[in-house]
C-alpha positions in Angstrom: 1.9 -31.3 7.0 2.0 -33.3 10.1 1.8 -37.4 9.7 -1.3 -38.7 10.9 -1.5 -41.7 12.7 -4.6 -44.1 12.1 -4.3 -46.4 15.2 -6.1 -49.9 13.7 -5.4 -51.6 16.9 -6.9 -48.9 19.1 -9.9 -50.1 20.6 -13.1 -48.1 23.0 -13.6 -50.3 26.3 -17.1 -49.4 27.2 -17.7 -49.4 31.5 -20.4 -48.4 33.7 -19.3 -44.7 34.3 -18.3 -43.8 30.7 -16.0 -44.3 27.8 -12.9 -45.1 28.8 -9.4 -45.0 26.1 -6.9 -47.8 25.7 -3.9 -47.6 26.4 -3.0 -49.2 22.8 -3.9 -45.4 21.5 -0.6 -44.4 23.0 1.2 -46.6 22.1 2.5 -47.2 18.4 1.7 -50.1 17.0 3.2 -52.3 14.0 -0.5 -52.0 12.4 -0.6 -48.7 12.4 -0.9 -46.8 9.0 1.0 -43.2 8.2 -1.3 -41.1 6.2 1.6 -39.5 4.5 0.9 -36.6 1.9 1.6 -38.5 -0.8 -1.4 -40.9 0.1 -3.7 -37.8 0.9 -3.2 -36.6 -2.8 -3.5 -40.2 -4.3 -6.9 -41.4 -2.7 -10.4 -39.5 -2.7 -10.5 -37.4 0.3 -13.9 -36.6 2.2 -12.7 -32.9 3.3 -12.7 -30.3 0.3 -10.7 -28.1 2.3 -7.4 -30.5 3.1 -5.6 -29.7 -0.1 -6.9 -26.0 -0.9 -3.6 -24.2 -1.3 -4.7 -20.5 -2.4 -5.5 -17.3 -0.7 -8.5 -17.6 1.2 -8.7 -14.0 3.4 -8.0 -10.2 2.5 -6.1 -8.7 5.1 -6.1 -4.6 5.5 -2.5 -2.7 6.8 -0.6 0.2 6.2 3.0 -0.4 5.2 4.3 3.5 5.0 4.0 4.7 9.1 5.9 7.1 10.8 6.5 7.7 14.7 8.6 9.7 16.7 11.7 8.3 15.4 11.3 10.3 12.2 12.8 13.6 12.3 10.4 15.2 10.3 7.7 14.1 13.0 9.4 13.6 16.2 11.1 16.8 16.2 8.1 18.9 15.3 5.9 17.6 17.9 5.5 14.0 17.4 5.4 12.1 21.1 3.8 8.6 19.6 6.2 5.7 19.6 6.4 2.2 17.9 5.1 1.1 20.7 1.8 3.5 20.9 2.2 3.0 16.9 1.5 -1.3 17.0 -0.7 -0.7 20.0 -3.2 1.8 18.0 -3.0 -0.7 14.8 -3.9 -3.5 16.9 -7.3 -1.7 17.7 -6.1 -0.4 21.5 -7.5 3.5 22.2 -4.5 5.8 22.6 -4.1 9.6 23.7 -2.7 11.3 20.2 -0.1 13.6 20.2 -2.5 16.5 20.5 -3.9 14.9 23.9 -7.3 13.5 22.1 -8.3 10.2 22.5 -8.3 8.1 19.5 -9.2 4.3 18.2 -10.0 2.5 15.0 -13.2 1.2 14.2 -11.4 -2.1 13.6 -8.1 -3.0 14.1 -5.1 -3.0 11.0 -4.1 -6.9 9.9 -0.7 -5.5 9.9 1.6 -2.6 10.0 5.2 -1.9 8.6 6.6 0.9 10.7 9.1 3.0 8.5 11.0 5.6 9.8 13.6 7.5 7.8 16.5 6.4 7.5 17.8 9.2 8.1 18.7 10.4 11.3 16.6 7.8 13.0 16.3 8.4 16.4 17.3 11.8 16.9 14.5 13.3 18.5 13.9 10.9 21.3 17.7 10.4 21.5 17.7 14.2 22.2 14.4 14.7 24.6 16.4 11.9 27.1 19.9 13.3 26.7 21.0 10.0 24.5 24.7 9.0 25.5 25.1 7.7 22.0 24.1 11.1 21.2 26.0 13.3 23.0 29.5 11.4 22.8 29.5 12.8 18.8 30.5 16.2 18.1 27.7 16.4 15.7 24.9 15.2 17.9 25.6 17.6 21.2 26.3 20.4 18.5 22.4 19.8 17.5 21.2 18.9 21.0 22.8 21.9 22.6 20.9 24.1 20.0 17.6 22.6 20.7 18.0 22.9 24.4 18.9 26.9 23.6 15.7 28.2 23.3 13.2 28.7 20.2 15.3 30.5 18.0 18.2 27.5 18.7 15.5 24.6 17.8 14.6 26.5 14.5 18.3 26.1 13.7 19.0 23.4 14.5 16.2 22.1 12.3 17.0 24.2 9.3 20.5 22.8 9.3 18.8 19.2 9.8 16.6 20.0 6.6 20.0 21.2 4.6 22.1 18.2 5.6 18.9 16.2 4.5 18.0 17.5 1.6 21.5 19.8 0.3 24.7 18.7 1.3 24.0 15.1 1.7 26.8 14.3 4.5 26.1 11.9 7.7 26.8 14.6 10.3 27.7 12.1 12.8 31.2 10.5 13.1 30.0 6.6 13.8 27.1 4.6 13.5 26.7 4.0 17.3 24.0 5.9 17.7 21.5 4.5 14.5 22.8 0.8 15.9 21.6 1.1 19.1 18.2 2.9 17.4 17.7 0.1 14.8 18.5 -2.9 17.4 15.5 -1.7 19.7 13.4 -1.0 16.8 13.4 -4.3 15.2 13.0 -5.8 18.6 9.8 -3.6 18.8 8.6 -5.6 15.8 9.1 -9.0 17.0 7.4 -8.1 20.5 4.2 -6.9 18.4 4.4 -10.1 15.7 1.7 -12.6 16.3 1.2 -15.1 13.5 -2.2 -15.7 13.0 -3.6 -12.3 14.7 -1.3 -9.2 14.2 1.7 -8.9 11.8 4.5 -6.4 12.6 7.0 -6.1 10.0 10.0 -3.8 9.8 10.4 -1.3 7.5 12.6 2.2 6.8 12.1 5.2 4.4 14.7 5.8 1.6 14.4 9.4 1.5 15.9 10.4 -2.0 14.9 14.2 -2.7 17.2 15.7 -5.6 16.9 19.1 -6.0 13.4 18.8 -4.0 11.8 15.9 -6.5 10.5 13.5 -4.4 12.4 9.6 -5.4 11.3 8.3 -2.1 11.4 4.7 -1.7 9.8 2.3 1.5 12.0 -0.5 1.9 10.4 -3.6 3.9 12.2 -6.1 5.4 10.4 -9.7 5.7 12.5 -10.9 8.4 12.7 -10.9 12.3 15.3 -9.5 14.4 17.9 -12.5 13.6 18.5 -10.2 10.1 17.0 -7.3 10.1 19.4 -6.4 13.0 22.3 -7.4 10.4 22.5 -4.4 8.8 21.5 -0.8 9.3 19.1 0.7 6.9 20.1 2.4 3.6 20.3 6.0 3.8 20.4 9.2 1.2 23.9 9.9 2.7 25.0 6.8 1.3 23.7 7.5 -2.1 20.4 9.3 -3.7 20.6 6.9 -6.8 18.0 3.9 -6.6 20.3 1.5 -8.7 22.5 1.8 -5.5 19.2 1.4 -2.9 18.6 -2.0 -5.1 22.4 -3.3 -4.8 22.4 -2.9 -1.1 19.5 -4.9 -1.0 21.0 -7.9 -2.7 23.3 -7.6 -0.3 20.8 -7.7 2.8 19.5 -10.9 0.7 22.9 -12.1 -0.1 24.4 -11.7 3.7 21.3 -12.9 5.6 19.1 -14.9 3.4 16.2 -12.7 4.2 14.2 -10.9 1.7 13.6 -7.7 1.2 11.6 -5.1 -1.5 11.8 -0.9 -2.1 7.9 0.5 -3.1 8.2 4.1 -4.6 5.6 6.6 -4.2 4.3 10.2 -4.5 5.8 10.0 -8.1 3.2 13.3 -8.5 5.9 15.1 -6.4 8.5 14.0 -8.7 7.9 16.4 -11.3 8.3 14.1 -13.9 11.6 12.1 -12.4 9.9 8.9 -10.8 9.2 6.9 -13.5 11.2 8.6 -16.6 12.8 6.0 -19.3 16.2 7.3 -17.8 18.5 6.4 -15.0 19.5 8.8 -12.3 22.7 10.2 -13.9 20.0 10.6 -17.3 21.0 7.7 -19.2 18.7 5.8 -21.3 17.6 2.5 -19.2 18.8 -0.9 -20.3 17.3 -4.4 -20.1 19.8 -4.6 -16.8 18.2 -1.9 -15.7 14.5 -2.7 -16.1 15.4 -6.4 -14.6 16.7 -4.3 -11.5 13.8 -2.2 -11.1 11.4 -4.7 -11.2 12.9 -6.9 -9.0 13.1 -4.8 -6.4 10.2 -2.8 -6.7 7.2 -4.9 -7.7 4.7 -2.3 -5.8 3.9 0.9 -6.5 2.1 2.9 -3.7 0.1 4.9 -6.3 -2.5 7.1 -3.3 -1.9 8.1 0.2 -1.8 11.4 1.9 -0.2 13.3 -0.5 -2.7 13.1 -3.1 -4.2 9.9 -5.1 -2.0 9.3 -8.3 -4.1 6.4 -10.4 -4.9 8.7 -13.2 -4.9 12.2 -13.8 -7.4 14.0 -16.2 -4.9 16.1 -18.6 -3.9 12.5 -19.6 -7.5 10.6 -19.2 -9.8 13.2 -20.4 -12.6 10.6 -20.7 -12.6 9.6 -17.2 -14.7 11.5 -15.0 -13.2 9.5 -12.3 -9.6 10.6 -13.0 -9.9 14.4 -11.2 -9.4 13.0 -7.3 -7.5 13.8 -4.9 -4.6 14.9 -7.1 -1.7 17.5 -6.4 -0.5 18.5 -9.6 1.3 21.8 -8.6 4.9 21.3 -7.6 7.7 19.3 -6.6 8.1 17.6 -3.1 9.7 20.8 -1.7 7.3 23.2 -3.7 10.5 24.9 -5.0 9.0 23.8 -8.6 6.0 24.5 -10.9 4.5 20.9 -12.4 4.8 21.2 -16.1 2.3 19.3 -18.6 4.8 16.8 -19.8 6.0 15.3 -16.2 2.2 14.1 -15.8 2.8 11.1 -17.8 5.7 9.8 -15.6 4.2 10.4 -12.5 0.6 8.4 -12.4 0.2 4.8 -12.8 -2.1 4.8 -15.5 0.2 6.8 -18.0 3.2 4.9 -16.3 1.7 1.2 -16.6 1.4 2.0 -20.6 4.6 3.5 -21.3 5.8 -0.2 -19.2 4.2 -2.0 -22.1 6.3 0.0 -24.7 9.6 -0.6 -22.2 8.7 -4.3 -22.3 8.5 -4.5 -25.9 12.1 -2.3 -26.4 13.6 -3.7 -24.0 12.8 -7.6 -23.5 11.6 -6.6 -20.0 9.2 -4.1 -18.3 10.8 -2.1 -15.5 7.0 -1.2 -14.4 5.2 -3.9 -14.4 4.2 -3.0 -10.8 1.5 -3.8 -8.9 -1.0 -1.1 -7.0 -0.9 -0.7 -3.1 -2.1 2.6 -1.0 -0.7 3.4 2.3 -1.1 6.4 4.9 2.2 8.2 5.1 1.2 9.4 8.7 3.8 11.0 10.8 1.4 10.4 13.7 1.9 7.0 14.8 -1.5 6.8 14.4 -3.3 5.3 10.7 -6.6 7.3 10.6 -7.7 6.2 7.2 -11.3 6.8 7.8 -13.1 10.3 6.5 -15.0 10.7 9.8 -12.0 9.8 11.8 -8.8 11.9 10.1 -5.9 12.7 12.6 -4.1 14.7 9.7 -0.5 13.9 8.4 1.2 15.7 11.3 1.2 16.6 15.2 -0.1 20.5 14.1 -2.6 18.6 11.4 -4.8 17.0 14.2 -8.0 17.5 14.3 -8.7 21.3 15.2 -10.7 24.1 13.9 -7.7 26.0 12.2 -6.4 22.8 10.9 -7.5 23.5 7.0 -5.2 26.6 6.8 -1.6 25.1 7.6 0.7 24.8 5.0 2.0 20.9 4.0 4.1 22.3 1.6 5.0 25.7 2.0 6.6 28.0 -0.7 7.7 31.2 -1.8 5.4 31.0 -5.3 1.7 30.9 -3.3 0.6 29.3 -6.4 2.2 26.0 -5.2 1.4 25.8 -1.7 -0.7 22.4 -0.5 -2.9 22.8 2.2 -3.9 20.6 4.8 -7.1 20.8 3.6 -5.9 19.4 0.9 -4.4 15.9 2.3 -6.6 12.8 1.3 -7.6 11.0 4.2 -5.0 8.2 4.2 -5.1 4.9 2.1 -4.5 1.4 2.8 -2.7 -1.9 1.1 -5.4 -5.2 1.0 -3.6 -8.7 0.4 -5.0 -11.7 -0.6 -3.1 -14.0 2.0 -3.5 -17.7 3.3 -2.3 -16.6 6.9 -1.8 -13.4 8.5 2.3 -13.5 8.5 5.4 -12.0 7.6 6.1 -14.8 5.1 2.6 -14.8 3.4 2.2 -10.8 3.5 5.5 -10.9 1.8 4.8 -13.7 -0.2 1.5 -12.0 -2.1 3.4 -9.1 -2.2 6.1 -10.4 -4.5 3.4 -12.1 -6.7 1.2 -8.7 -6.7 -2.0 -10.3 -5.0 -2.5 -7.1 -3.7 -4.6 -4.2 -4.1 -5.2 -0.3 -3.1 -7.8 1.4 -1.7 -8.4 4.8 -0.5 -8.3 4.2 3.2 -12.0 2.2 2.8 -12.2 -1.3 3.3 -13.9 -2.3 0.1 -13.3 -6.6 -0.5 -12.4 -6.8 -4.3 -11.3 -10.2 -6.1 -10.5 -10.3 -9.9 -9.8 -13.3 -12.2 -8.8 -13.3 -15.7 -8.8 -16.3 -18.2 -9.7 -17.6 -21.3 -13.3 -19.6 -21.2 -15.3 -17.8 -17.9 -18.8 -17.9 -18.3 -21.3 -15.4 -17.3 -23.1 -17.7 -14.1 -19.5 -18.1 -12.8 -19.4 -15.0 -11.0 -22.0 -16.6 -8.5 -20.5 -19.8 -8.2 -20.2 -20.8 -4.9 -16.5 -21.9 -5.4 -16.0 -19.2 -7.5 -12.3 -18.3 -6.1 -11.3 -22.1 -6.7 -12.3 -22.0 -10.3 -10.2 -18.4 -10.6 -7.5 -19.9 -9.1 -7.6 -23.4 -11.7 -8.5 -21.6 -15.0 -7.2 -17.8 -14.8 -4.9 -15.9 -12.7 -5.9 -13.5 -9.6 -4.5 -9.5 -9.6 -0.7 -9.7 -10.3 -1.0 -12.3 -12.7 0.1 -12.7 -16.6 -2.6 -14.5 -19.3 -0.6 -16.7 -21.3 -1.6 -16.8 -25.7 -3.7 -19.4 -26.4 -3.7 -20.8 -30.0 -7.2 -20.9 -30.3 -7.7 -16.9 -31.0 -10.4 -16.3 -28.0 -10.7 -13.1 -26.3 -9.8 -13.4 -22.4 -12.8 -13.2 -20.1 -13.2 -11.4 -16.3 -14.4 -12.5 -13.2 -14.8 -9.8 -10.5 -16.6 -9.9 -7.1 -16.9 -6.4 -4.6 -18.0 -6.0 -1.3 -18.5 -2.8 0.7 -16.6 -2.4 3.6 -18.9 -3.5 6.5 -18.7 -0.2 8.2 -18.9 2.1 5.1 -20.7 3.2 2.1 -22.5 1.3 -0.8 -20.9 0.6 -4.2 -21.6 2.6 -7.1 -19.9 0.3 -9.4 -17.0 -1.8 -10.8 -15.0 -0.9 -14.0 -12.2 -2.7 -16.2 -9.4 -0.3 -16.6 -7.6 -1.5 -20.4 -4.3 -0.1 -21.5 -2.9 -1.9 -24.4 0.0 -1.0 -27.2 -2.2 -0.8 -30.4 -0.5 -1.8 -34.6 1.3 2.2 -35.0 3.1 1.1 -31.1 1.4 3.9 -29.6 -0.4 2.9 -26.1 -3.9 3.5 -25.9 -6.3 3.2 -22.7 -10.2 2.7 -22.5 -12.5 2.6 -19.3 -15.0 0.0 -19.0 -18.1 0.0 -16.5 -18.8 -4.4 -15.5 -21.3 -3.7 -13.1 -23.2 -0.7 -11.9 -26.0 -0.4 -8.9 -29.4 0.4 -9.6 -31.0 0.4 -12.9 -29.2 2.2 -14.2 -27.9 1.1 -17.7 -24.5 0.0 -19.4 -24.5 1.5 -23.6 -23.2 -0.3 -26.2 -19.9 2.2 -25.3 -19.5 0.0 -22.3 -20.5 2.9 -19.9 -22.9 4.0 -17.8 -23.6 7.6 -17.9 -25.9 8.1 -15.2 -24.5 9.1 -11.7 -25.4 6.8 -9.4 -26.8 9.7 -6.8 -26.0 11.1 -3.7 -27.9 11.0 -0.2 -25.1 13.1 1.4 -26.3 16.1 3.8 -23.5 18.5 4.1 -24.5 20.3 7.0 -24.8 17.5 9.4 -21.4 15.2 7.6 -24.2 12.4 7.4 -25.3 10.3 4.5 -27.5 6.8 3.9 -26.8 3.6 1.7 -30.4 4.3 0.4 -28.3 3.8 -2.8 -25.5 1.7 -4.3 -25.1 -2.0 -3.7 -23.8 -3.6 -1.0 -22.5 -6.5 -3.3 -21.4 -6.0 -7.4 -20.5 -9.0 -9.4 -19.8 -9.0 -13.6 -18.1 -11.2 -15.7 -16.5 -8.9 -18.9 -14.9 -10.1 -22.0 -12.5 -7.9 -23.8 -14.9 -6.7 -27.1 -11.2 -5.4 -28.5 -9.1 -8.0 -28.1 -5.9 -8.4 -30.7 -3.8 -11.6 -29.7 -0.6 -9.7 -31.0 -1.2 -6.7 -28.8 0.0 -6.6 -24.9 -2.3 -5.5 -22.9 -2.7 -5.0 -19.2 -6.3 -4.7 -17.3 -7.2 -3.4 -13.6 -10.1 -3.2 -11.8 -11.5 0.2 -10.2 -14.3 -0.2 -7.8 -16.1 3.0 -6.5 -17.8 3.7 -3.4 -21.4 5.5 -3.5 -20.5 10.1 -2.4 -19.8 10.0 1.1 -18.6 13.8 3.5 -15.0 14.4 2.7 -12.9 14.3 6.1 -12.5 18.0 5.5 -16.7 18.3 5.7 -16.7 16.3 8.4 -14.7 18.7 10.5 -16.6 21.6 9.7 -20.1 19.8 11.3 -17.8 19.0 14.1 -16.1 22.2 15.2 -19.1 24.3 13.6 -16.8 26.4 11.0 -17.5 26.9 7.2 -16.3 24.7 4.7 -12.9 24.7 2.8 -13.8 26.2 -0.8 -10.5 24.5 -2.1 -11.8 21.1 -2.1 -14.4 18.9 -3.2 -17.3 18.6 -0.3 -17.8 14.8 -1.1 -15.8 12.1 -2.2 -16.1 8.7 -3.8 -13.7 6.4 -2.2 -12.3 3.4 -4.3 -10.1 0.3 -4.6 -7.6 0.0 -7.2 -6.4 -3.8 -8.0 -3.1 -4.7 -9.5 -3.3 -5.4 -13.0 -3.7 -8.7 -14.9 -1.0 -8.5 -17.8 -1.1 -10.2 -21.4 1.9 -10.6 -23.4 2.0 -12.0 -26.8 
């Protein structure tokens, strides 16, 4: 904080034309008296607002984005750059890749552009005949086959896909050509950064895919171009393990006193391997292990693209919530069929209760993650919106044939995804002081953080020990949060006095979006037997509608949606839901772990909206409506 000077000898000389300033106001004096912040915290200060220290604004970003630098975008028709990438996030109108104009309704808070790390570059290194590129055997072997006509390209991409995915070799003899990528690329970052307005942060995909289950990993980097440009990014030729991914990020830390975190996701294209008890040569995990894990990955990004993964109703038959947006057939490459039992290590739900299990093992839980969405686009372009959906890829733009393309194509037809079948896009919201790298990063690490489904809903949670009903509507209801409880992210501590801990939640629509239908209390816990059990609890619903003595609210809260015309009304819901909740099933000697799940009012899925657009029939392998939601990261208890 900056020393204030009080200037006791400064005096106003009053004059005919006006008030005129000393002189003795620039100049020190030996009267004068420095406000220090010592002083500021010791004597009664007029301004509530001097000393208020916790997160005051919810920013909205995307933090997994690709552009042309990505092979599996740029070399099947994405022209997008970073730059076009930072520019569309900022809330500037761009020409997609598919020539049609395009523009957010409001601009992103931030964005973390992460290319793969492998092969970074090639396709804009190959469309301007890259030096770099052409001076390695490798890379004019590959750009002399795309330059050889159709059937050259489609070689030259399957033998890309191989190395990627099979043999697991850098192709190219030096790193010359991913140095002078990654230089200009964190550059591009530090152009687009402005503290205060727009954060651009720098980021790379970890592309692990063994025997086509997805271990994917988004790695982002704090830091400016001073150390990110100190080391290139990790790749899958360097190693598909993630305890290696981790080690080399210590050494990022270690070499350039940055920081640095990985955030898994699409564990439902795992089949089963994401989050298994096991390390990646199948040995049981340790407490080194769990340490590891959750130090480096704090965040799980738990819905995007490829499907939602909160809950899934094999496991949560008693949530008629749980059946959205999921892709339960396959692997990542669709080579194999999902079996029952890999369920449970794929979703966060399932995966956040076997954690509390881990923890008690183990001395540590390795998933004691917190909840984040993000878009996956391959774009450039973070179309989160239903009515505003530019599809995953260059060929997935809005079109009237669009539905029918395969995502993930494969022999069995039985586990094919369609595009129809993409979710709109997701988003990460943080509860910040400041837009910047260092406080992004900062609620990240602390898991002040939360997911929605590519809505802008504004959700706050505290948990604590002796919340009263009224406080909900307290005026400085985040202060008390923050004095008595913990926000999302948070652990409650055991208090001697046996009380059961109490919930503060506030929701918001998005501005520009649907009504709320209402706000549950999500409760896994590890009961006497050490079996983990979960329960579903409705806090506040719109309407007048009624919460039972089962803590739920069976009636639907209605839909105004008209199908033919992608139109619908907030003639229903609530623009604002508050509840306070106290845990009726509260054992002190049982951890526990809440999170909140607030759901928007039926709105036309993206896929509805395009058929009242280009005029064509519904896709009948897809719901016609969805609810859109927020996911916060959990407040833990341990005994």
């Amino acid at each position: 904080m900056r020393s204030l000077l009080t200037r006791a000898a400064a005096t106003i000389l009053l004059s005919a034309s006006g008030f005129l300033v000393s002189s003795s106001l620039v100049n020190a004096s030996p009267y004068d008296v420095q406000v220090t912040p010592e002083k500021l915290t010791s004597e009664p200060i007029y301004s509530p607002f001097v000393n208020r220290a916790y997160p005051d604004q919810v920013l909205f970003g995307d933090s997994h984005f690709h552009t042309n630098l990505s092979f599996d975008a740029g070399l099947i028709g994405t022209k997008l750059t970073v730059h076009e990438g930072y520019k569309f996030a900022r809330g500037e109108k761009v020409i997609s890749n598919t020539g049609q104009p395009v523009q957010l309704i409001r601009p992103l808070d931030f964005l973390v552009v992460t290319d793969h790390a492998e092969f970074i570059g090639l396709a804009p290194m190959i469309q301007k005949s890259d030096p770099n590129l052409l001076s390695d055997p490798w890379g004019r072997s590959i750009y002399d086959l795309f330059n050889s006509g159709q059937e050259g390209r489609m070689q030259a991409f399957a033998e890309i896909i191989e190395i990627g995915t099979v043999t697991m070799v850098n192709p190219f003899s030096s790193d010359e050509a991913a140095t002078s990528i990654w230089q200009d690329f964190v550059e591009i970052a530090d152009t687009y950064n402005e503290p205060g307005r727009f954060t651009a942060m720098t980021g790379y995909e970890w592309t692990s895919t063994p025997k086509g289950d997805n271990l994917h990993r988004v790695v982002i980097l704090a830091d400016g171009a001073d150390k990110t440009s100190q080391t290139l990014p990790f790749s899958t030729f360097e190693s598909q393990d993630p305890e290696d991914l981790w080690k080399y990020l210590a050494l990022y830390e270690e070499k350039t006193g940055g920081r640095t975190m990985a955030i898994p996701h699409n564990g439902n294209l795992s089949n089963g391997l994401m989050f298994q008890p096991k390390t990646f040569e199948g040995e049981a995990i340790t407490r080194e292990y769990a340490e590891s894990r959750i130090r480096w990955e704090p965040l799980f990004e738990m819905t995007q693209i490829k499907g939602d993964e909160e809950a899934h109703p094999f496991l949560s038959a008693d949530d008629e919530f749980a059946d959205f947006e999921n892709w339960d057939v396959s692997n990542l490459s669709g080579t194999a069929p999902k079996e029952d039992w890999m369920l449970q290590y794929e979703y966060a739900r399932p995966v956040l209760k076997l954690g509390l299990k881990l923890g008690q093992e183990l001395g540590v839980n390795p998933f004691k993650f917190g909840l984040i969405g993000a878009s996956d686009t391959h774009t450039a372009l973070s179309t989160t919106r239903e009515e505003n959906y530019f599809g995953k890829y260059q060929q997935t733009e809005p079109s009237p044939k669009r539905h029918n393309s395969e995502v993930i194509p494969a022999d069995d037809p039985a586990l094919r995804i369609m595009t129809s079948q993409e979710q709109a896009g997701s988003l990460m919201a943080v509860w910040a002081r400041e837009n910047t790298r260092r406080d992004i990063f900062d609620s990240m690490q602390r898991k002040e953080v939360y997911a929605t489904t590519g809505t802008r809903i504004r959700v706050r949670v505290f948990g604590g020990w002796d919340f009263t009903d009224d406080e909900v509507s307290r005026p400085d209801f985040a202060e008390q949060g923050y004095k008595r409880g913990v926000p999302m992210g948070g652990d409650l501590r055991m208090t001697a006095d046996g009380k059961s801990p109490t919930f503060m939640i506030r929701a918001l629509r998005d501005p520009d979006g649907a009504n709320l239908d209402r706000i549950q209390i999500i409760k896994g816990w590890m009961d006497g037997q050490g079996e983990t059990q979960e329960r579903i609890y409705d806090v506040a619903v719109s309407g007048d509608r009624e919460i039972g003595a089962d803590g739920r609210a069976k009636e639907p809260v209605g839909s105004t949606v008209d199908l033919e015309t992608a139109t619908y009304t907030n003639t229903v819901g609530s623009a604002i839901l508050a509840g306070h909740w106290q845990d009726p099933d509260f054992d002190p000697a049982q951890s526990a772990f809440y999170y909140v799940r607030v759901l928007e009012i039926p709105t036309p899925r993206w896929t509805t909206y395009d058929a009242a657009f280009f005029k064509i029939e519904r896709p009948d392998n897809v719901p016609e409506t969805v609810q859109d939601r927020a996911y916060t990261s959990p407040i833990w208890y341990t005994p």
